[in-house]
VMD Tcl script that builds the backbone (N, CA, C; Angstrom):
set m [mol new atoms 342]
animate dup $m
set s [atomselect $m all]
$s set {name element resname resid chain x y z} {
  {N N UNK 1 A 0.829 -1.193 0.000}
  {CA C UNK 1 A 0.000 0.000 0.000}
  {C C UNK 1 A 0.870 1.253 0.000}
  {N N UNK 2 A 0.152 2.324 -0.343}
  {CA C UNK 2 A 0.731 4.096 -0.634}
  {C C UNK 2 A 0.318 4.258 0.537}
  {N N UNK 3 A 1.779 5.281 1.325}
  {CA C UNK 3 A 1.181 5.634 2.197}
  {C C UNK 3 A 0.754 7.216 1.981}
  {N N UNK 4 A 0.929 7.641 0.716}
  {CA C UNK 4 A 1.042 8.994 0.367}
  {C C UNK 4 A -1.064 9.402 0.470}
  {N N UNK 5 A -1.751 8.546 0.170}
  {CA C UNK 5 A -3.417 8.497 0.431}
  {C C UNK 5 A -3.678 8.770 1.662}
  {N N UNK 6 A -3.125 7.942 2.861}
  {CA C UNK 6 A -3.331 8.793 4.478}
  {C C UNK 6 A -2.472 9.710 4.672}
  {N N UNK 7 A -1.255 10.365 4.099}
  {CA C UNK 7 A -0.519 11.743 4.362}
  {C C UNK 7 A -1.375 12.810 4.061}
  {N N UNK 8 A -2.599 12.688 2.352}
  {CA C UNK 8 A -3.126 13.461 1.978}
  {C C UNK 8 A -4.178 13.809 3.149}
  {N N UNK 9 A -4.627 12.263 2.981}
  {CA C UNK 9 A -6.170 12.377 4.022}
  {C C UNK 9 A -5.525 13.172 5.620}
  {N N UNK 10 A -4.684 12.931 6.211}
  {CA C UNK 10 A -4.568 13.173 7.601}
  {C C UNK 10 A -3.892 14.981 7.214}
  {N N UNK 11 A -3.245 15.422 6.242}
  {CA C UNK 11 A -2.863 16.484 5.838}
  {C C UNK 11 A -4.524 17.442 6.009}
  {N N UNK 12 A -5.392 16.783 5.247}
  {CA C UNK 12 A -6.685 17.670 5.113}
  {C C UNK 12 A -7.422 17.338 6.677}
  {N N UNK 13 A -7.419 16.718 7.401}
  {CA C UNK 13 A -8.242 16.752 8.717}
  {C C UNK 13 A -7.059 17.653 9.430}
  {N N UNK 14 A -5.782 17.898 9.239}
  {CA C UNK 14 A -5.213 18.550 10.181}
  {C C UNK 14 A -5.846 19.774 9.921}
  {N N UNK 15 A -5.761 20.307 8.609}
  {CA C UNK 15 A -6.191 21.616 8.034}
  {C C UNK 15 A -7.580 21.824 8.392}
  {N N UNK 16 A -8.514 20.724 8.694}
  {CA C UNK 16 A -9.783 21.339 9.248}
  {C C UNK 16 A -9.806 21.324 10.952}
  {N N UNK 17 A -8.653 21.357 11.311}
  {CA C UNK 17 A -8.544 21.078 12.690}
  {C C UNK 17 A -9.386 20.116 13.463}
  {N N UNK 18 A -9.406 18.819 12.763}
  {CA C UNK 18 A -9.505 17.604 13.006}
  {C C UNK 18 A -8.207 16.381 13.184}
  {N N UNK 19 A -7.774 16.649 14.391}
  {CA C UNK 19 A -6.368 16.503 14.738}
  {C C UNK 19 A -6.274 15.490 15.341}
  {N N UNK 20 A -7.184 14.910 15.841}
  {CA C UNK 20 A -6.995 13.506 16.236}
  {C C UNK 20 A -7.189 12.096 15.200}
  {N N UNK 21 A -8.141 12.857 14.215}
  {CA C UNK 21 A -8.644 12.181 13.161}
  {C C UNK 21 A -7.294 12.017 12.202}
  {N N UNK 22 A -6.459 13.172 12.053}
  {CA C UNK 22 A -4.848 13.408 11.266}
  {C C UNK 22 A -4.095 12.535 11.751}
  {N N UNK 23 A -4.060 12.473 13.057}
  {CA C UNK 23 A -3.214 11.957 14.029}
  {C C UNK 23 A -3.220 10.478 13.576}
  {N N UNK 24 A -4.581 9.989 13.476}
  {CA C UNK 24 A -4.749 8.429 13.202}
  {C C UNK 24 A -4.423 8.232 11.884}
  {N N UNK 25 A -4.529 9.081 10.651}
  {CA C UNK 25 A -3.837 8.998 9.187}
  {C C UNK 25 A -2.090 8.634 9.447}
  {N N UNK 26 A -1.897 9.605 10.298}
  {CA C UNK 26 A -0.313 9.784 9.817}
  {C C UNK 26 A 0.312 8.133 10.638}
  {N N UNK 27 A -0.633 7.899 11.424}
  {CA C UNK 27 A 0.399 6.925 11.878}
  {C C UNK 27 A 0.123 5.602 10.918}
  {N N UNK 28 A -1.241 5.478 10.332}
  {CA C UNK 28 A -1.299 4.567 8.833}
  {C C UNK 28 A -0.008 4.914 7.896}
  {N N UNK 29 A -0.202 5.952 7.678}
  {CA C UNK 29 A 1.429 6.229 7.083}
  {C C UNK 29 A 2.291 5.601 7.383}
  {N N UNK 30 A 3.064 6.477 8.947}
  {CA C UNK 30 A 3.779 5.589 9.501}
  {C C UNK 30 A 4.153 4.063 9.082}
  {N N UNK 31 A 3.437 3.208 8.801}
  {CA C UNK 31 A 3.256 2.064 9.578}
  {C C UNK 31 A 3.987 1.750 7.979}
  {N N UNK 32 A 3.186 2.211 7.202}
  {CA C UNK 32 A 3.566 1.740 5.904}
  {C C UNK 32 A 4.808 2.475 5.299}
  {N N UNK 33 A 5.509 3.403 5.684}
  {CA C UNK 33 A 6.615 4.065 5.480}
  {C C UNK 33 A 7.383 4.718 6.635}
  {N N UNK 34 A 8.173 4.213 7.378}
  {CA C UNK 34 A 8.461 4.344 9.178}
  {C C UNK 34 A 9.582 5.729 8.051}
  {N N UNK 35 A 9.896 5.684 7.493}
  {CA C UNK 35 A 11.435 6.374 6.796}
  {C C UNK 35 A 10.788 7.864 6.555}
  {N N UNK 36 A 9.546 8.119 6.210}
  {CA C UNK 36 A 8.758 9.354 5.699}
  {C C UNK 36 A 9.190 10.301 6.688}
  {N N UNK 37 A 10.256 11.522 6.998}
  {CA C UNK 37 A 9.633 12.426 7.960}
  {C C UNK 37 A 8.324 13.076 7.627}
  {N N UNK 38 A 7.610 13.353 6.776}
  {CA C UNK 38 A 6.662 14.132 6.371}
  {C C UNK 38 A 5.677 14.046 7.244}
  {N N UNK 39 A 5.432 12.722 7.675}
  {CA C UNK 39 A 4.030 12.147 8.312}
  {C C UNK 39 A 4.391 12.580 9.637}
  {N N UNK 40 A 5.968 12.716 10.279}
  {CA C UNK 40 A 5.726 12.462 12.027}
  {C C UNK 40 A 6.100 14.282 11.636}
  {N N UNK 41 A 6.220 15.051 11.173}
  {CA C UNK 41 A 6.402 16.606 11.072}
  {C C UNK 41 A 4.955 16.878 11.295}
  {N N UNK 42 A 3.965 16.418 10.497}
  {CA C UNK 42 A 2.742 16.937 10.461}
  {C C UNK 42 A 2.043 16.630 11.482}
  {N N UNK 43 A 1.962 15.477 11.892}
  {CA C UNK 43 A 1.704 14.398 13.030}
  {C C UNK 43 A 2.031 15.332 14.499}
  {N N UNK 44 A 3.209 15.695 14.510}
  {CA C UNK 44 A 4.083 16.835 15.341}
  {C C UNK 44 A 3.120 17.903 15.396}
  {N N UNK 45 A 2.866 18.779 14.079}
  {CA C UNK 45 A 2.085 19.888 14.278}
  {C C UNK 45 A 0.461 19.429 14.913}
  {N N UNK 46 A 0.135 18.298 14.672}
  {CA C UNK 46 A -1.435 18.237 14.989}
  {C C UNK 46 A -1.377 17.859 16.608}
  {N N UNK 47 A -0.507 17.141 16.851}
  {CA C UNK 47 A -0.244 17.396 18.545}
  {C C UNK 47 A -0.015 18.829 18.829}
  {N N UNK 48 A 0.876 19.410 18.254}
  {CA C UNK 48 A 0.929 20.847 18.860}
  {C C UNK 48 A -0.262 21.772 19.027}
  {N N UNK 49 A -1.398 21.252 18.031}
  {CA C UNK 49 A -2.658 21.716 17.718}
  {C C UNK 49 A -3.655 21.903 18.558}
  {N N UNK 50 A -3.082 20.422 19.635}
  {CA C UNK 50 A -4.119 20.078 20.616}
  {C C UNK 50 A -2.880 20.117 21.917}
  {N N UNK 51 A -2.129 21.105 22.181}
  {CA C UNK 51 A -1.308 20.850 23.244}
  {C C UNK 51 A -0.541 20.014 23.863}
  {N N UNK 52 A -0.348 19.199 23.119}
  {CA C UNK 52 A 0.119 18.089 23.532}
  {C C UNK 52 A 1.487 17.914 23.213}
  {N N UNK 53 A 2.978 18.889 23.516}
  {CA C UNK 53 A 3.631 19.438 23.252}
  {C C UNK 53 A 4.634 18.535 23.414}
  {N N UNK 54 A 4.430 17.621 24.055}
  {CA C UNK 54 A 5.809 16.635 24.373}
  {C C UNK 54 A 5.960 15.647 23.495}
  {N N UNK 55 A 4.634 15.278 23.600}
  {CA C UNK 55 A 4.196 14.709 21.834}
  {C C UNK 55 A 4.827 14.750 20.635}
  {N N UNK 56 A 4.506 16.394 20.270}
  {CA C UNK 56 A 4.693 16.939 19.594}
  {C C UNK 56 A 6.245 17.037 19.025}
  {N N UNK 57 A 7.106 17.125 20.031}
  {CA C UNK 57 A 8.432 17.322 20.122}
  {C C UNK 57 A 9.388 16.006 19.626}
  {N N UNK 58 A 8.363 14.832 20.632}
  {CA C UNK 58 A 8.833 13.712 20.536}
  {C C UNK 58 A 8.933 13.371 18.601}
  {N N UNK 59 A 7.766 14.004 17.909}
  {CA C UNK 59 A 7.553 13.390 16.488}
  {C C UNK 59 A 8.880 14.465 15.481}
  {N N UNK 60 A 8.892 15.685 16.218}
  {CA C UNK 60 A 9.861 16.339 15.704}
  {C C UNK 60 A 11.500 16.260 15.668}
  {N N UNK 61 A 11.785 15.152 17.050}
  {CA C UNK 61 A 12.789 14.911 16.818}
  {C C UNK 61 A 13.007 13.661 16.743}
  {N N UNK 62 A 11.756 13.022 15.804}
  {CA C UNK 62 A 12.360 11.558 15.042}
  {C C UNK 62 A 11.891 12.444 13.691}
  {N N UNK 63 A 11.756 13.440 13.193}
  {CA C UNK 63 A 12.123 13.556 12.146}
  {C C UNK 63 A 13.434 14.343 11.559}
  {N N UNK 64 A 13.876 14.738 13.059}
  {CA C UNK 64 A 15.504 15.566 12.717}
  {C C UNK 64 A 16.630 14.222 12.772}
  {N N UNK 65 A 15.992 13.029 13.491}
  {CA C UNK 65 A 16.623 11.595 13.167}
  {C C UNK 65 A 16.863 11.243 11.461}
  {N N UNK 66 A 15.669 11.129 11.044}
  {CA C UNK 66 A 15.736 10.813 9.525}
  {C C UNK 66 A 15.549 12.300 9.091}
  {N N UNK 67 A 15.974 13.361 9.016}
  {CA C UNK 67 A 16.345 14.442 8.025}
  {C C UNK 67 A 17.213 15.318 9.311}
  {N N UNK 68 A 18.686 15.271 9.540}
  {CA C UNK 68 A 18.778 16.208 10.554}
  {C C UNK 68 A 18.903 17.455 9.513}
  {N N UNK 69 A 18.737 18.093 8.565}
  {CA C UNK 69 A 18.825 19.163 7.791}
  {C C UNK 69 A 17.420 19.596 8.070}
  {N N UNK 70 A 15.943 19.515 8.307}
  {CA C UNK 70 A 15.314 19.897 8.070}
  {C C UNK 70 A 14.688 21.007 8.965}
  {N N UNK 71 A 15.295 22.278 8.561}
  {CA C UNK 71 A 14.753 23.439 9.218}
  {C C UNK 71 A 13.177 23.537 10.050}
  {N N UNK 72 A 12.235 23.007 9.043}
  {CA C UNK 72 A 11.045 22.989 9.728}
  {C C UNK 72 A 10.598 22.442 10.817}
  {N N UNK 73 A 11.400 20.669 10.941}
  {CA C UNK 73 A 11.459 20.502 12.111}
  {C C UNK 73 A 12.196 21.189 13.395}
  {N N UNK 74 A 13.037 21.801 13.249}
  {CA C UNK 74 A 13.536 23.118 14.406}
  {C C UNK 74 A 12.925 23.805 14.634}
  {N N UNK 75 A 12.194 24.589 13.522}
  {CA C UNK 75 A 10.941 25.327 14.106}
  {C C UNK 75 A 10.231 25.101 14.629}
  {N N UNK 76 A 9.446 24.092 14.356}
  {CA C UNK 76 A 8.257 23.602 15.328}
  {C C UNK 76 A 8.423 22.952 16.618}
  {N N UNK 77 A 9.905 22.580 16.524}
  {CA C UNK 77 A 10.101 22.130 17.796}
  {C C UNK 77 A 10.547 23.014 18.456}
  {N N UNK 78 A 10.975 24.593 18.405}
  {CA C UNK 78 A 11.191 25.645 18.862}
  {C C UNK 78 A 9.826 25.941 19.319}
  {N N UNK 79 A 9.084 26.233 18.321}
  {CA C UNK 79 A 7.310 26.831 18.801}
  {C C UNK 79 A 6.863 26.047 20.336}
  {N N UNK 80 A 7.187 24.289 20.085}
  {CA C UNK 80 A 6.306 23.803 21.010}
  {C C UNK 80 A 7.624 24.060 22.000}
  {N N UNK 81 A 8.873 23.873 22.287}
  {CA C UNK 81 A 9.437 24.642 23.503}
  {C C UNK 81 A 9.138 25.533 23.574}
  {N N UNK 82 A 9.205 26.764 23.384}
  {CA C UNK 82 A 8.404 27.606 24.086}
  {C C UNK 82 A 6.898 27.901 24.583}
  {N N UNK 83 A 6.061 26.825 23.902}
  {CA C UNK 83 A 4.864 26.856 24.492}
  {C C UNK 83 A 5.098 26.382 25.657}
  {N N UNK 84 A 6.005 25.312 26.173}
  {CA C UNK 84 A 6.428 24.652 27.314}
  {C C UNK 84 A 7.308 25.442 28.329}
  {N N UNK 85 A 7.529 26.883 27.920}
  {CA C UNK 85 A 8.089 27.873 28.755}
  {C C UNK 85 A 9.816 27.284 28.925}
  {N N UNK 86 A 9.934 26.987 27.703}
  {CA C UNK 86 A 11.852 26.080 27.614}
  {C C UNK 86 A 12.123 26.712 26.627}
  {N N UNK 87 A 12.564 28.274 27.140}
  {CA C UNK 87 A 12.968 29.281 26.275}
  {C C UNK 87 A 14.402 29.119 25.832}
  {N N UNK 88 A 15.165 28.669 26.704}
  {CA C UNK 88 A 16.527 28.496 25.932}
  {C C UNK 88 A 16.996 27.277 24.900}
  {N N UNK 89 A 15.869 26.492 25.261}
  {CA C UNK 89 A 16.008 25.334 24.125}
  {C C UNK 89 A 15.060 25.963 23.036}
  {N N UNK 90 A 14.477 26.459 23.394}
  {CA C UNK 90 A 13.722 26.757 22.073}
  {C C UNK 90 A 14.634 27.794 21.157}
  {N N UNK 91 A 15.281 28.789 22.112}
  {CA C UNK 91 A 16.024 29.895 21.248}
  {C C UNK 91 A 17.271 28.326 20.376}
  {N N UNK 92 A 17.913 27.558 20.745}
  {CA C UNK 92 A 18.527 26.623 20.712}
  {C C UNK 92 A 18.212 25.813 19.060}
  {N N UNK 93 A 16.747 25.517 19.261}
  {CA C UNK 93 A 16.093 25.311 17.793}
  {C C UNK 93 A 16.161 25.847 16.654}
  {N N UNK 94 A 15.856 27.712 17.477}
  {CA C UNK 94 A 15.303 28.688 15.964}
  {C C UNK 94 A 16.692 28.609 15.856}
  {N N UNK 95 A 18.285 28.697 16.495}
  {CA C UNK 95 A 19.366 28.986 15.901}
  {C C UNK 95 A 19.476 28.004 14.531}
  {N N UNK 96 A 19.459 26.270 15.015}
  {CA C UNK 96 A 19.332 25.362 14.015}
  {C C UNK 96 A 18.599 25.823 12.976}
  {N N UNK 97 A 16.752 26.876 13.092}
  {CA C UNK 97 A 16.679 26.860 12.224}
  {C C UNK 97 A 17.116 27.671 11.024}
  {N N UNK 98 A 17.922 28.416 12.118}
  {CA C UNK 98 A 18.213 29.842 10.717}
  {C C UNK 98 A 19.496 29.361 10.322}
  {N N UNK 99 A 20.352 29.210 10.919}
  {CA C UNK 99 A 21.675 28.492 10.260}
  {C C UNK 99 A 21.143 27.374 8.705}
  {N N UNK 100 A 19.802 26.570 8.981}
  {CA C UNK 100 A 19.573 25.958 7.508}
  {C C UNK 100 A 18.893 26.543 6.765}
  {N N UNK 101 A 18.261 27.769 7.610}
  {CA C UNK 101 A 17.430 28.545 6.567}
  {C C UNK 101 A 17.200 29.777 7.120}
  {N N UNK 102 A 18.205 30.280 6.645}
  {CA C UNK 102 A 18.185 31.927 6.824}
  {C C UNK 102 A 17.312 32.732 6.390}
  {N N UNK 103 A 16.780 32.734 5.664}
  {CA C UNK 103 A 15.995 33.692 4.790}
  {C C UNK 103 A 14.687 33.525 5.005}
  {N N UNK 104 A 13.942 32.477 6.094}
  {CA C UNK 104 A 12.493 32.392 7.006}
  {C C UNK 104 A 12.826 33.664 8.340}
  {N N UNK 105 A 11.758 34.700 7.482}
  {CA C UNK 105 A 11.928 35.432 8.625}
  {C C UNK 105 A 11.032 35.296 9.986}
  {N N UNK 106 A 9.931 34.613 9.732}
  {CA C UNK 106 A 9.366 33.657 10.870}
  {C C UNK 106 A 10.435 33.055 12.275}
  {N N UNK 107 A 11.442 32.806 11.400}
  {CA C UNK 107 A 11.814 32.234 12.657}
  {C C UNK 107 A 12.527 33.361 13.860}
  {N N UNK 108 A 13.077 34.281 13.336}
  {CA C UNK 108 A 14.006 35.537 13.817}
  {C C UNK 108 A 12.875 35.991 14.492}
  {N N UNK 109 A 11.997 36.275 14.219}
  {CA C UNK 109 A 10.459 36.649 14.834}
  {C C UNK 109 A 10.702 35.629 15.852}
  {N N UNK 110 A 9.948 34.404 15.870}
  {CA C UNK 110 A 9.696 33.419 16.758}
  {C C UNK 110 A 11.018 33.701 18.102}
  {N N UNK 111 A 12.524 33.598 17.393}
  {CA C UNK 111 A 13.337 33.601 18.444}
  {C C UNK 111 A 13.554 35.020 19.179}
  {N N UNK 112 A 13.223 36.275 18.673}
  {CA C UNK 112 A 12.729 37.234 19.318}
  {C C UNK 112 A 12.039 37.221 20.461}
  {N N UNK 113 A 10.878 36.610 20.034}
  {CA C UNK 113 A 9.776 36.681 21.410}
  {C C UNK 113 A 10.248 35.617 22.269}
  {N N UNK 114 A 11.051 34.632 22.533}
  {CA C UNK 114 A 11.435 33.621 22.905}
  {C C UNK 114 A 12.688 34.135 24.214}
}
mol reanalyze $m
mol bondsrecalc $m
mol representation Tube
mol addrep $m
């Protein structure tokens, strides 16, 4: 099986902020492609969606496991440290993320308020 059909499907319940419903796509994913960061990034954001920040973190840094280049996961795992009031790890993140991607001014923002 594709697991790219539950990335779509759990992609569109995240977007209707149906996040538990995403939650259960991405890990069909998962199951059928453990290697995808795509699924535990998004998976990551729909926990973050619903507070669930450790969660959240946890999916973000098994996807800096299989992609440690990927800026986005620093970000979001910056966002949910600081929702967790773990301001210096979070400033810690946005550095990772601007060093791979300088030119998101989101993140200089984010580590500002941080």
């Amino acid at each position: 099986q594709d697991p790219t059909a539950y990335l779509m499907k759990g992609n569109s319940y995240h977007e209707l902020s149906q996040h538990q419903k995403a939650i259960e796509c991405f890990n069909k994913a998962i199951k059928l492609d453990a290697q995808d960061p795509t699924a535990y990034l998004i998976k990551g954001n729909s926990y973050s969606a619903l507070r669930q920040y450790q969660k959240a973190i946890a999916c973000y840094n098994t996807v800096l496991d299989l992609d440690p280049q990927n800026s986005q996961a620093y970000f979001n795992k910056g966002n949910a440290l600081e929702d967790l009031n773990e301001y210096q790890r979070a400033i810690e993140c946005y550095n990772q993320a601007i060093e791979l991607d300088p030119q998101n001014p989101r993140t200089y923002f984010n580590k500002g308020n941080a």
